[in-house]
N, C-alpha and C positions, 0 to 999 in steps of 0.2 A: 303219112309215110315218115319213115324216123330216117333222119339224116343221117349221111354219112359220119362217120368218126373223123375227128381233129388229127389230118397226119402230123406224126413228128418226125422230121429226119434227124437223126444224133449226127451229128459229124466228129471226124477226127482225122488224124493224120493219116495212118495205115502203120503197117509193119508187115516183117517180113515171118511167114509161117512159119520158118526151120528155117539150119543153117544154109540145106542148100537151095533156100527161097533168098539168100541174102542181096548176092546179084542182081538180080532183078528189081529188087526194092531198091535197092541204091540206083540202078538206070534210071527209073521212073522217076524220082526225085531228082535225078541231072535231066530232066528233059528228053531223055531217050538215051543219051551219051553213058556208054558207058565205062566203069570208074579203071583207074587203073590199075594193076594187079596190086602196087602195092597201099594202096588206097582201100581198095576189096578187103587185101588180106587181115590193114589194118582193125576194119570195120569187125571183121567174121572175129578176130581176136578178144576185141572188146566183150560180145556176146560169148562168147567161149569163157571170158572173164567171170559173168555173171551165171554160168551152169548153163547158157544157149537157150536163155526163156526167152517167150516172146509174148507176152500176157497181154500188150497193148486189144489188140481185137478183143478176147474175152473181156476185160474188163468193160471196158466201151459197151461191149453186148449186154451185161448186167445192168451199166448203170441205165440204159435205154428202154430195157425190160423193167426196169425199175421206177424210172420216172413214170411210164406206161402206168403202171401196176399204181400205184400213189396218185395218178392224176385221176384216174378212173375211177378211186376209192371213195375220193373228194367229191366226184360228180355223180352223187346217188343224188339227186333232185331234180333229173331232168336235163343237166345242159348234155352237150354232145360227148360223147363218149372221144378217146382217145387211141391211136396205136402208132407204134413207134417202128421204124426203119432205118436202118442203118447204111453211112454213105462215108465210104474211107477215101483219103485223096490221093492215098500214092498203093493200095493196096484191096483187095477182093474183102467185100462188095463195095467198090468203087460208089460213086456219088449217083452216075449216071441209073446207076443200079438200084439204088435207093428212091431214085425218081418214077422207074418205069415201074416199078414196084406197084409204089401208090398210083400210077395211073393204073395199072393195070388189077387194082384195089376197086376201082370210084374213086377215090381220096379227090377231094375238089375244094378243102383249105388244107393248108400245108402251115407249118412252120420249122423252118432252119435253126437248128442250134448248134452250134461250135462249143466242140468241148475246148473249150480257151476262154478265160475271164474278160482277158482284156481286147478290146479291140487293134487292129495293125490292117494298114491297104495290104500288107503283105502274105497277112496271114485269116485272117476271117474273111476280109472282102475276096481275096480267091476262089475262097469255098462257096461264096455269094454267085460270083462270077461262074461256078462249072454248075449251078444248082438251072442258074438262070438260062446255061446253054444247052442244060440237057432238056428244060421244059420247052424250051425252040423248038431243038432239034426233034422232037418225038409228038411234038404237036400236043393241042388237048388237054394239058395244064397236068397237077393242080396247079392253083395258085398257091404261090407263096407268100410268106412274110419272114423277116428275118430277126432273131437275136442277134445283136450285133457287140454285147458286151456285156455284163452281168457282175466286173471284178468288186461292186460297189453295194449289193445286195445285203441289205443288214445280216440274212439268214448266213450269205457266203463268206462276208467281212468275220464275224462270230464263230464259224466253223476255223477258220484260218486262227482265229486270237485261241481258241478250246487249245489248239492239238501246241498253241506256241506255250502256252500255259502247262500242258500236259506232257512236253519234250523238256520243257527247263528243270521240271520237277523230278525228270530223271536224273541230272544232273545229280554228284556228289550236294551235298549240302554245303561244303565248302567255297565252290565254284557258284554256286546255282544263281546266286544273289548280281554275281558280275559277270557272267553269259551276256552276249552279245549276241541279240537277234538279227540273224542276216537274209533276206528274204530276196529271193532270185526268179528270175524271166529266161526263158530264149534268145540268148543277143539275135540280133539281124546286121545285116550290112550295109554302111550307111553311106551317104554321101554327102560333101559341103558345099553349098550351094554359095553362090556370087557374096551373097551378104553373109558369108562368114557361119552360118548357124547349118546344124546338121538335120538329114532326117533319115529314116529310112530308102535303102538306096531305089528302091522300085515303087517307093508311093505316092501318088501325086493328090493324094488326099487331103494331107494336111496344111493348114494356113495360119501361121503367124505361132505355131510352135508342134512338135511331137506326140500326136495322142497317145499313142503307143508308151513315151515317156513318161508325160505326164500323168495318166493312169495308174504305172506303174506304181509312180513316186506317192499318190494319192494313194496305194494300198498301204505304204509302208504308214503312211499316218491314221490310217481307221486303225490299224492294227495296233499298233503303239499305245494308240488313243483306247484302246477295248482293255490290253493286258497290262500299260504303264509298266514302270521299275524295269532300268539296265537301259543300255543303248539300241537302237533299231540302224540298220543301213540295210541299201540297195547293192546289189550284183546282179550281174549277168554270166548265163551259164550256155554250154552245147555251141558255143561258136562252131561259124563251118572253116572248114580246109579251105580256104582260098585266099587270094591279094587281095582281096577286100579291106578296106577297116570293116571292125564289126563295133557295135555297143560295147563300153566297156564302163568300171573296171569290173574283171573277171571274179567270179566267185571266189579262186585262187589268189588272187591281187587284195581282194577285200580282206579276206584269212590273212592274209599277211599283215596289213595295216591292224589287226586285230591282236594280231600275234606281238605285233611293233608296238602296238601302245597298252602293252602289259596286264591286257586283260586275261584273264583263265579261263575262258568256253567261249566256244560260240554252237548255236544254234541255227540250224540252217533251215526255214523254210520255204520251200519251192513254189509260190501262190501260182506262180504262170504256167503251172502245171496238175493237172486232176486225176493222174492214174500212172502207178509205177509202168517205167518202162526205161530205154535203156540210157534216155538222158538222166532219170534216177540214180538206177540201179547201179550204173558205173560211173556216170560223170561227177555225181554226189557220194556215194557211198564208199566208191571204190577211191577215185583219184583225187576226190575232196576231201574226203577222209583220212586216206596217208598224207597227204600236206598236212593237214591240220594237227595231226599228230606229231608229225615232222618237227613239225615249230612246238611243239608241246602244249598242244591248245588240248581240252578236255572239248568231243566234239558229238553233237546228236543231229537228229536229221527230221523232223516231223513227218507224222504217216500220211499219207497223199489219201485225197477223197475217196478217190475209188468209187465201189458202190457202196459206202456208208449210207446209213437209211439219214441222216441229217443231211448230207449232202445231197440226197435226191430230195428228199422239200424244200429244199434251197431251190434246187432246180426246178420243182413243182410249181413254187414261187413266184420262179421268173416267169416261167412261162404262161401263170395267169397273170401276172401284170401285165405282161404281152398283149395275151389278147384281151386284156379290159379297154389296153390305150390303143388296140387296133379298132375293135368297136365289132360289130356285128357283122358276118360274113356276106 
């Protein structure tokens, strides 16, 4: 009898289908609370900014067909074949969707991948978290296993140095040599604990320092380390609306200190992110781009993964390491 296929659930954030799906995606993101009008109208602007695309699902959907399509290429020798499902967490097909799916498949190994490099309690373990309570709640498995990080993967480190190498080189010639590689995350909201040291405000994961941080910091130096010549730094981008502290300094704050210490370009690449969409498309392109102009910085942006065919063997990658160090079903 031939085994079932390797489910993959692709996970990702969600997004909102059109404008007038915008509402609703912004509730679901507050917890059910919904936003205030001018909070909403905020939002629906920005997207209006960018021509009202909303590519996040399609792309997700490519790159998951994709890894699929590449993983099953690989496995003409007999090991178990692969099929891939898709599981959004603030948007249709939701996660729990993605679950009953593959029960309702056979699927009876599973593996979770976050389309996110790096790990955060706040942010993959979530998605860990609703994977695990749709398999409760619906009874009958699969079972799962989880990627829980991948920002370190020689294939995905290399894809990230290609496009910083390939973004500089657009640069003037003049400029190009003194660009300033600036590589950016998702801040989150943090909190300062008794002894003084910060962390993510809802994670109670980490011990005796920030994965989330750390990780971070550790891509700017693979990368560095791959493309060498000019300066590398860290920002954080997409802070939310709230009293919160979040991560900083800001993409905006870095561009400034870039600007301040007389360098001519900066380079912006977004590693904590794998597929345009509207923390892109406008909080890079649009609003990081006029500051940087502002201060008269020559400014580029590197192309996000997306479904690049390197970027799904990367992913391919990961996912056989996975299961070699999972071991046999």
């Amino acid at each position: 009898m031939t085994a079932p296929p390797v489910g993959l659930l692709i996970m990702a954030y969600g997004t909102a289908s059109g404008p007038d799906d915008v509402e609703r995606y912004y509730t679901d993101i507050r917890g059910g609370r919904p936003p205030t009008p001018e909070h909403l109208q905020e939002l629906k602007d920005r997207y209006a900014a960018i021509g009202n695309r909303f590519p996040l699902l399609e792309i997700t959907r490519q790159q998951a067909s994709g890894l699929e399509r590449m993983l099953n290429e690989a496995a003409a020798d007999g090991r178990p074949g692969f099929r891939s499902y898709l599981g959004m967490k603030h948007s249709p097909p939701f996660i729990r969707e993605g679950v009953a799916a593959m029960r309702a498949d056979g699927i009876e190994r599973a593996v979770g991948l976050v389309m996110a490099p790096h790990w955060s309690g706040m942010s993959v373990e979530t998605y860990v978290d609703r994977v695990q309570r749709a398999v409760a709640e619906q009874g009958g498995g699969p079972s799962f296993t989880f990627v829980r990080h991948w920002y370190d993967h020689p294939l995905f480190v290399e894809l990230l140095a290609a496009r910083v190498r390939a973004t500089r080189h657009q640069l003037d010639p003049s400029v190009r040599d003194r660009a300033v590689v600036i590589l950016s995350a998702h801040s989150l909201p943090t909190r300062t604990l008794p002894d003084g040291t910060r962390r993510c405000k809802y994670c109670s994961f980490c011990e005796g320092g920030c994965r989330y941080l750390e990780q971070l910091e550790r891509t700017v130096h693979l990368v560095a380390e791959r493309v060498g010549r000019g300066g590398y730094l860290w920002a954080w981008q997409s802070a939310g609306r709230t009293g919160d502290p979040w991560w900083g300094p800001t993409l905006e704050e870095v561009i400034g200190d870039v600007a301040e210490a007389g360098y001519p370009a900066a380079v912006v690449c977004s590693a904590g992110f794998v597929a345009d969409h509207l923390e892109i498309l406008y909080d890079v392109d649009i609003e990081a781009r006029e500051y940087a102009e502002k201060l008269g910085l020559a400014f580029a942006r590197t192309e996000m993964p997306n479904a690049d065919p390197a970027f799904l063997e990367a992913l391919a990658a990961v996912v056989r390491d996975h299961l070699a160090e999972e071991g046999p079903a």
